[in-house]
C-alpha positions as CSV (number, residue, x, y, z in Angstrom):
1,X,116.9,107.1,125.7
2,X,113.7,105.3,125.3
3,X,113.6,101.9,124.0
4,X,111.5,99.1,122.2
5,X,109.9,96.4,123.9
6,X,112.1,94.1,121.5
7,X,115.2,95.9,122.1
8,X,118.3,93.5,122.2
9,X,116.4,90.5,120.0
10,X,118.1,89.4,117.5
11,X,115.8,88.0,114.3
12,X,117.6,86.5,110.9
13,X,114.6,86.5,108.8
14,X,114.6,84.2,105.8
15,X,110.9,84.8,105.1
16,X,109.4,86.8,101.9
17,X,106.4,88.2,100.3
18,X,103.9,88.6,103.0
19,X,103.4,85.5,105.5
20,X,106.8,85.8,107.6
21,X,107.9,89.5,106.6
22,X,104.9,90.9,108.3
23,X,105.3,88.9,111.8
24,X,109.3,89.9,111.4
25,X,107.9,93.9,110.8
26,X,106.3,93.7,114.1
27,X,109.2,92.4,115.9
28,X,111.3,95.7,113.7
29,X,109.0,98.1,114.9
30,X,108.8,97.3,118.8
31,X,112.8,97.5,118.6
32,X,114.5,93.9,117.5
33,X,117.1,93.9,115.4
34,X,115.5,92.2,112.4
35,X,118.3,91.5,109.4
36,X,116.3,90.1,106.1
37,X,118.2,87.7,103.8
38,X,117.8,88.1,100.4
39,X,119.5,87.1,97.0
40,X,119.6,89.2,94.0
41,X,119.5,85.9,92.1
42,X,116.2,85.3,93.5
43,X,114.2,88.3,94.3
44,X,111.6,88.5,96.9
45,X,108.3,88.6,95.2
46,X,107.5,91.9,97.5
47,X,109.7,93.8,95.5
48,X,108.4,92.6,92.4
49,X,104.6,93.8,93.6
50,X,102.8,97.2,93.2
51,X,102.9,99.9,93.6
52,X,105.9,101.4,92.5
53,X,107.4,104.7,93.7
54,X,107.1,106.7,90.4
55,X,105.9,103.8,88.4
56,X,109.2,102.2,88.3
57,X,108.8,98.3,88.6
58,X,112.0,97.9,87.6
59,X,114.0,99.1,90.9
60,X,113.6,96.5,93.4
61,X,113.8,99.3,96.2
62,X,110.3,101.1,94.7
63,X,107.9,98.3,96.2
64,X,105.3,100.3,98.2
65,X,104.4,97.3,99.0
66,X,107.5,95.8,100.5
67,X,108.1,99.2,102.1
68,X,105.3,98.7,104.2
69,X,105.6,94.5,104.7
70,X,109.2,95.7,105.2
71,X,109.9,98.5,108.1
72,X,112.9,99.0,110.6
73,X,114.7,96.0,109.2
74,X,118.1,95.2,107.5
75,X,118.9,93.9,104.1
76,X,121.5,91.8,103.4
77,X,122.2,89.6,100.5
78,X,123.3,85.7,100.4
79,X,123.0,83.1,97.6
80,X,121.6,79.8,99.6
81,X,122.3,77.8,96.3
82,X,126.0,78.2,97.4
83,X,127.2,75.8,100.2
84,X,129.7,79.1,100.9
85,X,126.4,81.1,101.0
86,X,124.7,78.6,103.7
87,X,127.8,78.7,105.7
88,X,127.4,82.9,105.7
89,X,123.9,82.2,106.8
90,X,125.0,79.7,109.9
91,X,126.9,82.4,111.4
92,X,123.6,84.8,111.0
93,X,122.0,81.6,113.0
94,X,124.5,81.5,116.0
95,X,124.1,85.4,115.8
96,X,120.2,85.4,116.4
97,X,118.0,84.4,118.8
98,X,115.2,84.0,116.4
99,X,115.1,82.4,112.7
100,X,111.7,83.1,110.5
101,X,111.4,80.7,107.4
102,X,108.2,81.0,104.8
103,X,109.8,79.1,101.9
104,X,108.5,75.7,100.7
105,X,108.4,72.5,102.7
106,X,111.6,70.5,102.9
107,X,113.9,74.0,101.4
108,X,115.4,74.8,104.6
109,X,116.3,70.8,104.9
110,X,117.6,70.8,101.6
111,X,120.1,73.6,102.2
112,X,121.0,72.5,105.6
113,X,119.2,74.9,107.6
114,X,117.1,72.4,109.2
115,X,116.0,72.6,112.7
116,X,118.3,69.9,113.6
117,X,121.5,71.6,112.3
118,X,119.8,74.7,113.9
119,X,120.1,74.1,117.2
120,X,123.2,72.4,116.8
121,X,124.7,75.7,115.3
122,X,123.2,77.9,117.9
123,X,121.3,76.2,120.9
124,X,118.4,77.2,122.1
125,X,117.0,79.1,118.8
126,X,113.6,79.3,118.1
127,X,113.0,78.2,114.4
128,X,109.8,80.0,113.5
129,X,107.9,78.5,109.8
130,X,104.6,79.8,108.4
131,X,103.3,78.0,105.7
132,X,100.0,77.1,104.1
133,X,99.2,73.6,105.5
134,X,102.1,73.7,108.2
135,X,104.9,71.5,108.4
136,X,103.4,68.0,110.3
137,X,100.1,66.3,109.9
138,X,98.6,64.7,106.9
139,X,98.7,68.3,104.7
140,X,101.8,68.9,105.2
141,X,103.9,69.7,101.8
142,X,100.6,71.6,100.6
143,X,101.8,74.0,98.0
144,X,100.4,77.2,97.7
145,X,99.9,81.3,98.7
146,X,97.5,83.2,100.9
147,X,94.5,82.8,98.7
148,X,94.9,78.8,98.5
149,X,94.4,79.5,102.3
150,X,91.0,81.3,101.9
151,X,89.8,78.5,99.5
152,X,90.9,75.9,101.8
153,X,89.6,77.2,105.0
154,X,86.3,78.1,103.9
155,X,86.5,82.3,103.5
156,X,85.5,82.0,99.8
157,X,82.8,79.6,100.4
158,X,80.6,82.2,102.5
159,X,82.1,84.6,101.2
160,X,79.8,87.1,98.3
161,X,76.3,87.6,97.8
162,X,73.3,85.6,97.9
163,X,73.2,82.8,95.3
164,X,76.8,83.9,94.0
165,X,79.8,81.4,93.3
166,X,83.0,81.2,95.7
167,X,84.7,84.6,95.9
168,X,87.8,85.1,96.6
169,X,89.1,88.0,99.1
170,X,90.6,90.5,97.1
171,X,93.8,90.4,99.4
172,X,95.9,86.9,100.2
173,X,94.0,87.5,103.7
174,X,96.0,84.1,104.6
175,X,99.2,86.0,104.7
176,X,97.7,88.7,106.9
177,X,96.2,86.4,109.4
178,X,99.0,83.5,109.8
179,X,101.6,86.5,111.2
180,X,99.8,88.1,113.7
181,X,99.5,83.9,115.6
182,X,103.3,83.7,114.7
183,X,104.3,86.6,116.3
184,X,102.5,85.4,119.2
185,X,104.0,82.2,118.8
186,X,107.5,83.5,118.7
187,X,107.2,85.5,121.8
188,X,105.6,82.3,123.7
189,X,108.8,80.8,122.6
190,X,110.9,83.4,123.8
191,X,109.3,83.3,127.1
192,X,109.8,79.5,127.5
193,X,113.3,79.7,126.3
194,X,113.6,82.0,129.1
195,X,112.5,79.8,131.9
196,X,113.6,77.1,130.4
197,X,117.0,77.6,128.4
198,X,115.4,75.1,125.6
199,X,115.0,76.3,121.8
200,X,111.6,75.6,119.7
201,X,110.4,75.2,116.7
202,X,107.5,77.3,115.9
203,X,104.7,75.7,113.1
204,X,102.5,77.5,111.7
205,X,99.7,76.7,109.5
206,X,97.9,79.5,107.2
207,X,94.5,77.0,107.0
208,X,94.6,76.7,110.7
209,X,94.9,80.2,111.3
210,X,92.2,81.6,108.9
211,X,89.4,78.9,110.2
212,X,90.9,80.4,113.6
213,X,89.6,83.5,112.8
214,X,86.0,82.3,111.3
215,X,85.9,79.1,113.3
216,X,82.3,80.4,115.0
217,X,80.8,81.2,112.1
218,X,80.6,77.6,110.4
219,X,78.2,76.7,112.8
220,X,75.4,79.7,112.2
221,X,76.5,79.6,108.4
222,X,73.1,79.7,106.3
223,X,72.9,77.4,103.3
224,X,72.1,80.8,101.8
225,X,75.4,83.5,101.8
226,X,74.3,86.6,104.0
227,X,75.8,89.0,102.2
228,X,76.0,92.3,104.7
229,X,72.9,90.9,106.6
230,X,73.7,89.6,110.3
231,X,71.5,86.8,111.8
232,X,70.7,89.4,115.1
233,X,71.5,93.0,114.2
234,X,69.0,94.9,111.8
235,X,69.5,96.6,109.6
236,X,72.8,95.9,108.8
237,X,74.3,97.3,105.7
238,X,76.3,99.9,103.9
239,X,74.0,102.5,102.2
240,X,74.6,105.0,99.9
241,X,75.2,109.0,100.4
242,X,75.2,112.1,98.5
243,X,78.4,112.1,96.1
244,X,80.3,109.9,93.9
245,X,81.4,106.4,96.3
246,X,80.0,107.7,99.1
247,X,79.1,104.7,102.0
248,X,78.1,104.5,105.4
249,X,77.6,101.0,107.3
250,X,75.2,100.9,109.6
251,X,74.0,98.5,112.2
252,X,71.2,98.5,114.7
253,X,71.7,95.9,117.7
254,X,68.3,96.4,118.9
255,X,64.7,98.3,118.9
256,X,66.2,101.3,120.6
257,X,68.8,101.7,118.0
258,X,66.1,101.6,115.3
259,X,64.1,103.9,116.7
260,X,67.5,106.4,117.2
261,X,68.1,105.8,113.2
262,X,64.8,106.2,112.1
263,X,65.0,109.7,114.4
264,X,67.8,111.6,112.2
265,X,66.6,110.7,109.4
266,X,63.4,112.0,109.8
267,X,61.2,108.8,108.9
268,X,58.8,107.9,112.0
269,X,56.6,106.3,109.6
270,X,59.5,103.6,109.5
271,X,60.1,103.1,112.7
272,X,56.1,102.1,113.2
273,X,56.6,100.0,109.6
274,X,59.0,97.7,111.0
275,X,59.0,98.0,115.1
276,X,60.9,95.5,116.2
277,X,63.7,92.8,114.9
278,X,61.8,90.2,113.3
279,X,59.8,92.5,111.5
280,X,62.8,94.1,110.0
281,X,64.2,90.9,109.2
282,X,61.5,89.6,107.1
283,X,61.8,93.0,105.4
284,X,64.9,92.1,104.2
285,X,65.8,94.2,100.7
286,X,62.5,96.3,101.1
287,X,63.9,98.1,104.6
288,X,67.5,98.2,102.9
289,X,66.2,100.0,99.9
290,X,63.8,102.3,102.0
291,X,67.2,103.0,104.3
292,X,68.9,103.4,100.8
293,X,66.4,106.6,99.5
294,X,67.1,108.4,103.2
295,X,70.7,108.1,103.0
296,X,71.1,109.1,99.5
297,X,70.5,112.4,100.4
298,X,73.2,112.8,103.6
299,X,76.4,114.0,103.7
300,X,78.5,111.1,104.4
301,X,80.9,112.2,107.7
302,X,77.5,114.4,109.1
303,X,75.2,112.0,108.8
304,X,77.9,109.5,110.5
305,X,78.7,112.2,113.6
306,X,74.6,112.4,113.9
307,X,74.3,109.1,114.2
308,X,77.3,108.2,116.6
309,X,75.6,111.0,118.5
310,X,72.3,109.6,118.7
311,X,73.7,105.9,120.0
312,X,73.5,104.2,116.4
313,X,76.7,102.2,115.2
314,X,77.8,103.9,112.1
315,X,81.0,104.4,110.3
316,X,81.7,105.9,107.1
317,X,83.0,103.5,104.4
318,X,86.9,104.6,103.5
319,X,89.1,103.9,100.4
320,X,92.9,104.0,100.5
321,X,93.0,107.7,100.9
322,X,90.2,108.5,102.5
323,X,92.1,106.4,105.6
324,X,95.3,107.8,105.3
325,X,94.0,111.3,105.8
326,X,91.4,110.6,108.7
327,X,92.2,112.9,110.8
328,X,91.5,110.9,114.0
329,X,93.7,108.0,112.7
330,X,96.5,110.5,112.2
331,X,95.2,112.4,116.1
332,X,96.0,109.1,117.1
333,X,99.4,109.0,115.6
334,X,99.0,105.7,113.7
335,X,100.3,107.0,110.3
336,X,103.6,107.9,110.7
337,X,106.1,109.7,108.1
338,X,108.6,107.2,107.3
339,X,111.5,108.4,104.7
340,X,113.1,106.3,102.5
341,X,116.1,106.4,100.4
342,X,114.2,105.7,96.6
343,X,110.3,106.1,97.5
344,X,111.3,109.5,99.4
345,X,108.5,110.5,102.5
346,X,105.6,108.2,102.8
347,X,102.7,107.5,105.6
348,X,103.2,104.2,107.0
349,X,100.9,102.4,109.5
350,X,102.5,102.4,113.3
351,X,101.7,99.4,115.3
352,X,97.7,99.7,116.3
353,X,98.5,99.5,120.4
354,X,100.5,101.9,122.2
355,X,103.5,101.4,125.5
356,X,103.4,104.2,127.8
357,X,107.3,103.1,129.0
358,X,108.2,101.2,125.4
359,X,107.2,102.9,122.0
360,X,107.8,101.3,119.0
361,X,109.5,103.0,116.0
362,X,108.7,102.7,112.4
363,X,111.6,103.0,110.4
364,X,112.4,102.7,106.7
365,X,112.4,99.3,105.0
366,X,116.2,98.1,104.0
367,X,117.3,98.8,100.3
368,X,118.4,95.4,98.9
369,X,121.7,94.4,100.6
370,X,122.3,97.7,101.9
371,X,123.9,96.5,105.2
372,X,126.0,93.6,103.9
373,X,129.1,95.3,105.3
374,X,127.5,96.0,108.8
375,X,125.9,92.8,109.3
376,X,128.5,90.5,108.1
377,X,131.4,92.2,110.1
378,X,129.2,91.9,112.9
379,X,129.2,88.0,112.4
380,X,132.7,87.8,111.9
381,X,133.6,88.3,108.5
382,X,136.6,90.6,107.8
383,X,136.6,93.2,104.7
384,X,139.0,90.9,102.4
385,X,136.5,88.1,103.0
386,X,133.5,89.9,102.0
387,X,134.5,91.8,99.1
388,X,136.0,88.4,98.0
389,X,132.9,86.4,98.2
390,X,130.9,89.3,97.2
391,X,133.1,89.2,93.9
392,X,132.4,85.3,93.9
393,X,128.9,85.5,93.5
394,X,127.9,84.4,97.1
395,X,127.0,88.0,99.1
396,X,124.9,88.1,96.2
């Protein structure tokens, strides 16, 4: 029987909404044992968030969005406001070999989850946080969600078009970015524990992370926003095609390229207009719009093959569905056909890298406390005791 990479890790994720939950879903899908705490008394804002399995906002298991934040993972359900419930979640603790934490600064103290009591309860755990500022330095206790991130980091400053005010990305890119360095950070962890027997706790900052991933472009940063124009490559742009919303980016690295361009579309008299980089710089809009005129007339995915052919970067511009049906994307196996129990079959996104001895599986994401018995026998608890405090208000 093949295996994850993860198989045998043990995660009690604490995290919600987006920051921790998608670091915790890789660490699901390559084979850990990931069991999500939740309370019904306070639920996580992914279920609460669109799209909704038949419209239905008002079943916290219809979040398309949590589905897919959410996959291969356990549910189960535990009232932190109750010291009973905290007690529940310190045998979770000296279960796992890995707690996730997204909440506030100073929550997990407050409860007594700290990292102290952590280690005491289970030594050698790695505490991973993710939060917007981190938990040290001189911003820590910033308050705040993925898109405070952007603003802080400086995505929205350079981000629109020339002459434009701050614009925000239309995603909480923060919460995208921060999970993919945690996950990394948790496995260095791991593999320090494992040399070394010794726990750690994992910090990491959203801000950090996002001027991480932009860090070499405050340097070249115009006092002008760019837009799709690129300092080297042109042109560089998405253009317009024959039908409704149809796109194709294009980029042309040098001279050659150009020329390559300028060759399927049938315009020579370009190519001689604007021969060489500089020229096609100072062009500017005039070579964008005269680029705009040729493409208008192409079919989107032939005019894309004819350029890939001819050596030009090109790539057709895709919504939502146009991606889930690509065929190459789907060749390549990275939607997969998850079911689940309320949204019913639906494509999810498989890890973008492959294992030729260790595949990962996608599975479905939990249905709110859906493994309460499993999980909490498997800490300890009998049957009387957790229909009792499930009755009490605490497996709640």
């Amino acid at each position: 029987m093949t295996t994850g990479a993860l198989t045998g890790l043990k995660v009690a994720d604490f995290s919600w909404v987006g920051a921790g939950p998608r670091s915790t879903k890789d660490l699901a899908d390559n084979g850990a044992t990931v069991v999500k705490i939740e309370s019904r008394r306070r639920l996580d804002l992914g279920r609460r968030s669109p799209p909704f399995a038949g419209g239905d906002r008002r079943n916290h298991d219809a979040s398309v969005f949590f589905a897919q934040t959410n996959t291969s993972k356990k549910s189960v359900t535990i009232n932190l406001g109750d010291p009973r419930g905290v007690e529940v979640a310190k045998r979770l603790v000296a279960w796992s070999d890995v707690v996730v934490e997204n909440f506030g600064p100073g929550y997990m103290d407050r409860i007594g989850l700290d990292w102290a009591t952590l280690q005491q309860v289970r030594p050698g755990i790695i505490l991973a946080s993710v939060s917007v500022a981190g938990r040290s330095g001189p911003l820590a206790g910033f308050r705040g969600y993925g898109n405070s991130a952007a603003a802080y980091s400086g995505h929205c400053d350079m981000t629109g078009w020339p002459g434009s005010d701050p614009h925000m990305p239309p995603f909480a890119y923060g919460d995208v970015v921060a999970p993919m360095m945690l996950t990394v950070a948790i496995l260095s962890a791991l593999e320090q524990r494992d040399r070394t027997g010794e726990g750690c706790h994992v910090d990491v900052s959203q801000i950090e992370a996002m001027v991480h991933v932009a860090g070499d472009l405050f340097a070249e940063m115009p006092q002008e926003k760019p837009a799709n124009s690129d300092p080297v490559m042109a042109p560089h742009g998405v253009y317009p095609c024959a039908g409704e919303e149809a796109w194709i980016a294009i980029a042309c690295e040098d001279d050659a390229q150009w020329w390559a361009l300028c060759g399927v579309l049938g315009a020579g008299d370009l190519s001689g207009r604007w021969p060489d980089a500089a020229a096609r710089h100072t062009a500017g809009e005039e070579l964008d719009a005269a680029l705009s005129v040729l493409t208008t007339a192409q079919d989107r995915d032939a005019l894309e093959a004819s350029l890939v052919a001819a050596g030009v970067p090109a790539g057709a511009v895709l919504d939502g569905k146009g991606l889930s049906e690509h065929p190459a994307l789907n060749a390549a196996g990275h939607f997969v056909t998850v079911d689940h129990p309320v949204i019913g079959a639906a494509k999810m996104p498989a890890p973008p890298y492959t294992f030729s001895a260790t595949p990962g599986t996608v599975g479905p994401s939990p249905c709110l406390g859906a493994d309460n018995a499993e999980v909490f026998a498997e800490v300890g608890l009998t049957e009387t005791e957790i229909a009792a405090l499930t009755e009490e208000g605490v497996l709640a």
